[in-house]
N, C-alpha and C positions, 0 to 999 in steps of 0.2 A: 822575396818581395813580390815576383809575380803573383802567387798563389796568395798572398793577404791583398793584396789588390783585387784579384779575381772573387775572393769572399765578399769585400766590399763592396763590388757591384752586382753582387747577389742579392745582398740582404740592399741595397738602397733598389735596387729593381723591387724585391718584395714591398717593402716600404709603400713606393709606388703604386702598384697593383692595389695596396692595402687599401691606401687613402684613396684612390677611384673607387673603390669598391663600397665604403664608406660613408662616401661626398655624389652621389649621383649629381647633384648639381652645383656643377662646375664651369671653371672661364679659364682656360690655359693651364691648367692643373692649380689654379687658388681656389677655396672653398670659398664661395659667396654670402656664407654666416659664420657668426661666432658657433651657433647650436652644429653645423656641418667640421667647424675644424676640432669642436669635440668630439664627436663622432669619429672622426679617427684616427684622435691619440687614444679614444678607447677602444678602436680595432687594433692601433699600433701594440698597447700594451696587451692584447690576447697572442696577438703574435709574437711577443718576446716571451709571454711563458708559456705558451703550446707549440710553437712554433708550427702552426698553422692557423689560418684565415676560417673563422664559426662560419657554417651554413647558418641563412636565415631561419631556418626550420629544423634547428638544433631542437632534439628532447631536453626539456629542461626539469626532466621530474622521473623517479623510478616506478613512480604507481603510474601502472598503465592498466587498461582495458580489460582482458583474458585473465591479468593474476587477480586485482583488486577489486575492480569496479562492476564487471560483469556479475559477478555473483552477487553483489548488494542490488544493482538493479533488476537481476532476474528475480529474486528474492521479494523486493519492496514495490517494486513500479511497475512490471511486465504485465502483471495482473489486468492494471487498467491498459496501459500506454503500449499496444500492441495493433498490428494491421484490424483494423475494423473491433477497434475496441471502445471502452467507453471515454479512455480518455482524448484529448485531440490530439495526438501524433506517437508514433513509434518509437520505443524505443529498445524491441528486441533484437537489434544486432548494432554492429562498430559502427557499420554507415549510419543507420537512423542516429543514433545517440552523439556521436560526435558530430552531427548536424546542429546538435541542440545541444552541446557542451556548455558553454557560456550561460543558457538559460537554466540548465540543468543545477548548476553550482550556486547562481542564485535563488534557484527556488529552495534550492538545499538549504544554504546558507540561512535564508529568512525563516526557517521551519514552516513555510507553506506548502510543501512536498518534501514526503506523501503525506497527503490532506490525513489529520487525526482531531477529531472535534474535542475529544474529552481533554480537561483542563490537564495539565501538571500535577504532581501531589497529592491528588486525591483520586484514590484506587489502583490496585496493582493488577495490568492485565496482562495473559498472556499473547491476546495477540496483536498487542501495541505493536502500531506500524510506524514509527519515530525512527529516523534512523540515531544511535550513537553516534558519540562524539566523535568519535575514531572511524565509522562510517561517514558523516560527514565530511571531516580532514580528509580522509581519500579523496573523496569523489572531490569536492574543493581544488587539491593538489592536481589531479589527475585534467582537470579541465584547464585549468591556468599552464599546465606544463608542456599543453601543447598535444595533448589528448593521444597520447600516443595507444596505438594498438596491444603491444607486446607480442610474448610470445604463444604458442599453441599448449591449452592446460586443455588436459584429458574432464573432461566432463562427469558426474557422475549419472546413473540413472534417473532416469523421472521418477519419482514416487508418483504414480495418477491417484493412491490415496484411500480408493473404494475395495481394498484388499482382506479387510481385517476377517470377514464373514461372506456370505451368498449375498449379490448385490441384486437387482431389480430395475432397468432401465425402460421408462414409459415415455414416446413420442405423445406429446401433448397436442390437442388439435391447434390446426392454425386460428392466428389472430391477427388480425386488420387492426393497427392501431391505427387512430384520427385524431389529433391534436392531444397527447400526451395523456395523462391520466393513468387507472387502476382499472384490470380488467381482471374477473375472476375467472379460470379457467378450472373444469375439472378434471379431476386425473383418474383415469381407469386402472384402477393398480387391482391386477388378479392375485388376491390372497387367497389360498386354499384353507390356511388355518389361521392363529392369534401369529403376529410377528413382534421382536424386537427390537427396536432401529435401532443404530449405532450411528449412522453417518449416511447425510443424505449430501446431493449437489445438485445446485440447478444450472443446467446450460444452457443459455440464451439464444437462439438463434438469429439473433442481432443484438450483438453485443455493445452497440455504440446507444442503441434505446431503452438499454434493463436500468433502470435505478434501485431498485428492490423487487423478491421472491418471498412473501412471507405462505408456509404452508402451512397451512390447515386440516385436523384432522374431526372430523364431529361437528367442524365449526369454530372452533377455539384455535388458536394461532400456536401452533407449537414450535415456532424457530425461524427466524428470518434470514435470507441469501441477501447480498453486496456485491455488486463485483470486488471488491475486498478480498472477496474468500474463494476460496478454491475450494473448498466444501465446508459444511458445517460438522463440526466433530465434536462427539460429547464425549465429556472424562471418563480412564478407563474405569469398566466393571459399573457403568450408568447404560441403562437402554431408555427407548420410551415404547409404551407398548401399543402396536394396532393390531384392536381387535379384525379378524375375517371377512367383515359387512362394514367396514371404519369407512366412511364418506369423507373423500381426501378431496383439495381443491389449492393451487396454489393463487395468491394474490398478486399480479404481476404490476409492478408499478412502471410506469411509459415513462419518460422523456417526453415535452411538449415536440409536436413536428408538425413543419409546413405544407406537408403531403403526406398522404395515406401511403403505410406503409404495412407491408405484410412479416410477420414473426411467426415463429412454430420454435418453441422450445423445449427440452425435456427434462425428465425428471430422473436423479438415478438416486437406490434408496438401498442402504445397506445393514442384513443383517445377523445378528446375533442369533445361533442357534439356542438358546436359553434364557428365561429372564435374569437381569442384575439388576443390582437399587433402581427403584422407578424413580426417572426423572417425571419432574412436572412443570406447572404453566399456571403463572397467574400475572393478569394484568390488573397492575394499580392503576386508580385517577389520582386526580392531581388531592391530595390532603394527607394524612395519615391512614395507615392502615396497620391496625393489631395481629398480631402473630401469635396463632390458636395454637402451636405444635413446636417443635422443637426441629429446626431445619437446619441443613446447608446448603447456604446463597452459593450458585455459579457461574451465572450471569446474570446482564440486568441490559435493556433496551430503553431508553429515554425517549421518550417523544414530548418537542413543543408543540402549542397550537400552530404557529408559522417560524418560518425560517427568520433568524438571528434573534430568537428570544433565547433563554437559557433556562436551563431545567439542569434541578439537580434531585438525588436518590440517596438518602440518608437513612444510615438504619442504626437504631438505639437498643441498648439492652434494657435488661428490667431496673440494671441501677442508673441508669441514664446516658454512661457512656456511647461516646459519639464516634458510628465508624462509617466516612466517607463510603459510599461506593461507586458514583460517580459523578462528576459536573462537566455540565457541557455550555461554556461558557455563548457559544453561539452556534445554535442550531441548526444543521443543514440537512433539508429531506431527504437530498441528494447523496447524502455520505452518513445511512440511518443505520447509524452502527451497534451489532450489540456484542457491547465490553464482558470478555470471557476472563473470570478473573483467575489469576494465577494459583492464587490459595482461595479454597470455601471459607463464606467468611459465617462463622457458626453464631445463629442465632437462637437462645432458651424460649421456651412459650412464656408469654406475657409482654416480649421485646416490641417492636413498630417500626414499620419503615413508611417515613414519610418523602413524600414528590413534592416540589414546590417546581415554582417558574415565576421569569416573570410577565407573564399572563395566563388566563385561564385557558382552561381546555388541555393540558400536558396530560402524559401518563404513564405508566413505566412496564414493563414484561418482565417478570423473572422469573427466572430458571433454577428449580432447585429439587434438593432432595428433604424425605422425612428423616429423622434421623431413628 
């Protein structure tokens, strides 16, 4: 009898404890609301089948940080949304990003981050920055559950990328940027003989004012940088070739700014000890254009006259067939992407690829080989 006695005043002590705990606001131990005496007959019922009292800051979720979420953000976001990067705030480590958990999950959720201009459905790229469904659910779960850390996952290497061949890195002279704009910068690249490129990168030296890199070789624009990209990489067994005397310049596009700011960026350029299929460059305007040769598309760059117009790149064969290669429903200077498609999309001489918009002045860069 003692000992069932002594249990009962165990568990109505617990009891007790439960509903204070529960009920902060109290009058003699009565709960002052209906919503407070809910409140804990749903602590009362945790504690009959845990038999213990939940922390407020129970994890409510197994995706955590270090297994799940880390690698899709290093992967997808890190690029821009790093210390003095371009995008506005951090999100390379637990602190930064669980600072910004909640907005994080909604920008996910809404498919507004990571910004990707080109529509849905039309064209297959490989380096669509969209996250999956199953990427999203993570990072989604992982912020509602209370953003927990985890545990310590071994890292793997950096790939830095520029490994494939002999690379080339050139300090660009400084640039005084004054209220945003395009400044052309030349690059002293000491070629001894003809080179190969394989893979070039440009590195900002202020990363928060690059909107675009497009480099130039001759004059003609052979390939444009994003903070997107972590390098520009062409398909294997493609180079593009600079001749020894090639007059190279890149186009550095600014961010507008309220003060004069100083930038020095450089240039690193990687390459191939031998030629492979010549890639090439040609820029459409906005109408049709005929297709003299027998080619594979590899990429394509869209430009509208101003930001939220739309432009799209449509290429036809000789019997008429219609193969998207990209639309971009709304235009942004600032995120001037160019779509590297997953598969070459083969086009026979006689075919056309037309640029439309809706306004004048678009025009499109593509990247291809002869066949």
């Amino acid at each position: 009898m003692d000992q069932r006695n002594s249990t009962r005043a165990l568990i109505a002590s617990a009891e007790r404890q439960t509903f204070i705990r529960a009920c902060p606001e109290r009058s003699r131990g009565v709960c002052r609301s209906v919503q407070c005496a809910i409140a804990a007959a749903v602590a009362l019922m945790t504690l009959a089948t845990s038999g213990s009292v939940p922390d407020a800051h129970t994890r409510t979720t197994q995706v955590t940080w270090t297994a799940d979420v880390e690698p899709i953000v290093g992967a997808r976001c890190v690029r821009c949304h790093r210390a003095g990067g371009f995008g506005p705030m951090s999100l390379a480590n637990y602190r930064d990003a669980r600072t910004w958990a909640t907005a994080i999950r909604d920008e996910v959720l809404s498919g507004r981050m990571p910004p990707w201009p080109a529509a849905p459905g039309y064209g297959d790229f490989a380096n669509d920055a969209r996250l999956s469904a199953l990427e999203a659910d993570l990072v989604a779960r992982w912020a509602e559950g209370g953003a927990p850390l985890g545990p310590d996952v071994a890292k793997p290497p950096r790939d830095v990328g520029l490994d494939r061949a002999e690379s080339v890195r050139v300090d660009l002279p400084a640039t005084r940027v004054v209220g945003g704009g395009v400044r052309r910068v030349p690059v002293a690249l000491p070629l001894d003989r003809d080179r190969f490129l394989t893979r070039w990168a440009f590195e900002p030296g202020n990363r928060s004012l690059v909107e675009e890199a497009r480099l130039r070789v001759n004059g003609r624009v052979i390939g444009s940088w994003t903070p997107f990209d972590l390098s520009v990489e062409y398909p294997p067994h493609m180079t593009d070739r600079l001749p020894k005397d090639a007059q190279v310049a890149v186009d550095v596009r600014y961010r507008r700014t309220s003060e004069p700011v100083d930038d020095r960026s450089a240039l690193t350029l990687s390459f191939d000890r031998r030629p492979q299929r010549q890639l090439q460059h040609l820029t459409l305007a906005c109408g049709s254009q005929p297709i003299d040769r027998e080619i594979d598309l590899i990429a394509v760059q869209p430009t509208a006259a101003a930001a939220g117009e739309t432009v799209e790149v449509v290429a036809y064969d000789r019997d008429g067939l219609v193969a998207p290669v990209a639309v971009v429903s709304r235009y942004r200077p600032d995120y001037a992407v160019t779509y590297r498609l997953r598969a070459p999309i083969h086009l026979a001489r006689g075919s056309r690829v037309d640029v439309r918009s809706s306004a004048d002045g678009c025009s499109a860069r593509i990247d291809f080989v002869s066949r």
